[in-house]
LOGUTOR-91953 format. One line per field, with one value per residue (C-alpha): residue in one letter; x, y, z. Coordinates in Angstrom, 1 decimal. Example, Ala and Ser with C-alpha at 12.3 -4.5 7.8 and 13.67 -1.06 7.14 Angstrom:
BEGIN
residu (a/s) $
px (12.3/13.7) $
py (-4.5/-1.1) $
pz (7.8/7.1) $
! end
This chain:
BEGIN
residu (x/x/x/x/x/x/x/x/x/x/x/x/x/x/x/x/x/x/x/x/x/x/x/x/x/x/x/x/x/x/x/x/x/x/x/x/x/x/x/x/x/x/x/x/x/x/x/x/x/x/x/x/x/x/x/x/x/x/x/x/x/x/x/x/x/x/x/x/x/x/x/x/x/x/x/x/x/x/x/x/x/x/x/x/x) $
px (-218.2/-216.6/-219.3/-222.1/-219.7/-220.4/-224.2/-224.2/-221.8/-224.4/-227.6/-226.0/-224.8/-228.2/-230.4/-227.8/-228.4/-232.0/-232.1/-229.9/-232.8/-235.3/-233.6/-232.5/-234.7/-236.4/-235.1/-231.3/-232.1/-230.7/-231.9/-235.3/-237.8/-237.2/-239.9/-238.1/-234.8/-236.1/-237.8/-234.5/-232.7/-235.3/-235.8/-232.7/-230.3/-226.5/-226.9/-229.8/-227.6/-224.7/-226.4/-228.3/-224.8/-222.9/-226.0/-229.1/-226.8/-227.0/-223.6/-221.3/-220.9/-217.5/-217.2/-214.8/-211.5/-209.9/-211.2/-209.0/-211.0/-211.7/-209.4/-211.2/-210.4/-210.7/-213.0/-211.0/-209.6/-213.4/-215.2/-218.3/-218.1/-216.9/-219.2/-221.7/-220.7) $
py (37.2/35.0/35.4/34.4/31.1/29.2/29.8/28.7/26.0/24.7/25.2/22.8/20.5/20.5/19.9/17.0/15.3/15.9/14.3/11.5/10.6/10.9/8.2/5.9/2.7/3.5/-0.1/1.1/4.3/3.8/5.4/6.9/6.5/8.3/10.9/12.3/12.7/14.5/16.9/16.9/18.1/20.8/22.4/22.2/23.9/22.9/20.5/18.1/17.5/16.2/14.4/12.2/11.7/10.8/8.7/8.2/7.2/3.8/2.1/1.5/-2.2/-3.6/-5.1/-8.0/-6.8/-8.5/-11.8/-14.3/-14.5/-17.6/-18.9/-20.8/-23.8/-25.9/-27.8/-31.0/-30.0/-28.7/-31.1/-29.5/-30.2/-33.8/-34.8/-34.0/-36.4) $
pz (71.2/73.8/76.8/74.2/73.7/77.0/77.0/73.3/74.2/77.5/75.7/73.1/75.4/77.3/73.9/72.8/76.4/76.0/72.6/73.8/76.7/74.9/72.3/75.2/75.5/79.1/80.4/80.0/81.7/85.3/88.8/87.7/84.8/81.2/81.8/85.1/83.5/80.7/83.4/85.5/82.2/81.2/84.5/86.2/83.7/83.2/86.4/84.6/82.0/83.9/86.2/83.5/82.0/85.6/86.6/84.4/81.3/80.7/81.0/77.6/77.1/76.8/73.4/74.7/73.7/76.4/75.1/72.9/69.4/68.6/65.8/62.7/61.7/58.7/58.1/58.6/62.1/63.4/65.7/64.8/61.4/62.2/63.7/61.0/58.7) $
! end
């Protein structure tokens, strides 16, 4: 049971990687087109798949959480709104 774990585990890990290319918009895809990564993770076993994540994937934007939010105000204290009227 546990030797057909890891090759159940990789062939998962190498369709879910293959799926994820293949659902990637081609302009976030870095170092080579879509179409070569998708042969890189076909032909070249476990080693495809973690190279397209190490350096095909397309980098995960910060969402800004280091940024101050900005604080709302009332309508009476807004410059925007002020200068409206």
């Amino acid at each position: 049971m546990v030797r057909f774990l890891l090759p159940l585990l990789l062939v998962g890990f190498s369709i879910y990687t293959l799926v994820d290319c293949a659902r990637t918009d081609e302009t976030q895809i870095r170092n080579l087109p879509k179409w070569a990564w998708i042969l890189i993770i076909i032909l070249i076993g476990t080693l495809g798949p973690i190279g397209y994540w190490v350096a095909g994937r397309p980098k995960i934007a910060r969402t800004g959480r280091n940024q101050p939010k900005r604080r709302i105000l009332p309508p009476d204290d807004d410059p925007e709104f002020l200068g409206k009227l």
